[in-house]
C-alpha positions in Angstrom: -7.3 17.5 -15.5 -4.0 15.9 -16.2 -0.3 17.1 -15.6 2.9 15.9 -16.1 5.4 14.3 -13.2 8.8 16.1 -13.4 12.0 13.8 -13.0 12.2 15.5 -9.5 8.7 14.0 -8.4 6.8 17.2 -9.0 3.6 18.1 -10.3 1.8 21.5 -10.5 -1.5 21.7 -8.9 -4.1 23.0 -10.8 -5.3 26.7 -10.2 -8.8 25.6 -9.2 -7.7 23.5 -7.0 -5.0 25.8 -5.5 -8.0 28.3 -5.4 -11.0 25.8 -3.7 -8.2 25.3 -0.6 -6.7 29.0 -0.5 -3.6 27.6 -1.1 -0.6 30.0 -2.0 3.0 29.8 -2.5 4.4 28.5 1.0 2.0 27.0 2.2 2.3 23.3 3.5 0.0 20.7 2.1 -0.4 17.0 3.3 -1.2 14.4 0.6 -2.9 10.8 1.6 -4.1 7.7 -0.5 -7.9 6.8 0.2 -8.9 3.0 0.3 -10.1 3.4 -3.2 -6.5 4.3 -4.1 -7.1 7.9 -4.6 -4.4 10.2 -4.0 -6.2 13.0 -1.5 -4.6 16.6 -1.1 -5.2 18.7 2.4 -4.4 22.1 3.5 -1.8 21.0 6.3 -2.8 22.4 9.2 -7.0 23.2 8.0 -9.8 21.5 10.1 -11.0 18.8 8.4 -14.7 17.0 8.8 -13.5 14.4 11.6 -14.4 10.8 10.3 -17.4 9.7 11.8 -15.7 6.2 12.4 -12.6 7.5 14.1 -14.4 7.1 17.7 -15.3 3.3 17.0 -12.5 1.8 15.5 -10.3 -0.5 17.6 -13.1 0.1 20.4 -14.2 -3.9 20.9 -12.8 -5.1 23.9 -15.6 -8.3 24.3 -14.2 -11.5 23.5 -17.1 -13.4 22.4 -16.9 -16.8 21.0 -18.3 -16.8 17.5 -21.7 -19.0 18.2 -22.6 -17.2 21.1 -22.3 -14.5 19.2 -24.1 -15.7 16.3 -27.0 -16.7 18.2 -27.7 -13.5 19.9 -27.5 -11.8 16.4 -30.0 -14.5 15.1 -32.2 -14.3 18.1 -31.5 -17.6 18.5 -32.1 -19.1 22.1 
C-alpha cells in the first residue's frame, strides 16, 4: 500500500495495520530502519520477540592472534 508524505512529515497508517497492532488515536509508536533499510513500526511500549543475538553481541573478550586462531578452527596442529 502506498500513501502520500505531507509537507509536515506525516503519513497516515493504513487501517490494517493500525488494526494488526491495536493501535488507536493516542497511542505512541516507535519507528526504526532494519539493516535491509526497511522502515519498521512498533507499538511503543508492547513486548516485542527479544532478538536472539542481543545476548552475544559485543560478548568476545579473547584476544586471539589471527593464526592461532585459524589453526584451531582448521584443526590444524
Amino acid at each position: 500500500m502506498t500513501t502520500t508524505l505531507t509537507s509536515k512529515g506525516q503519513v497516515t497508517i493504513p487501517k490494517h495495520i493500525r488494526d494488526a497492532l491495536s493501535l488507536a488515536p493516542g497511542c505512541l509508536v516507535e519507528f526504526a530502519v532494519n539493516r535491509d533499510g526497511d522502515v519498521v513500526i512498533h507499538k511503543a511500549g508492547a513486548k516485542r520477540k527479544p532478538d536472539r543475538f542481543d545476548a552475544a553481541r559485543g560478548k568476545a573478550n579473547v584476544k586471539w592472534r589471527t593464526d592461532d586462531l585459524m589453526a584451531l578452527l582448521r584443526g590444524e596442529d
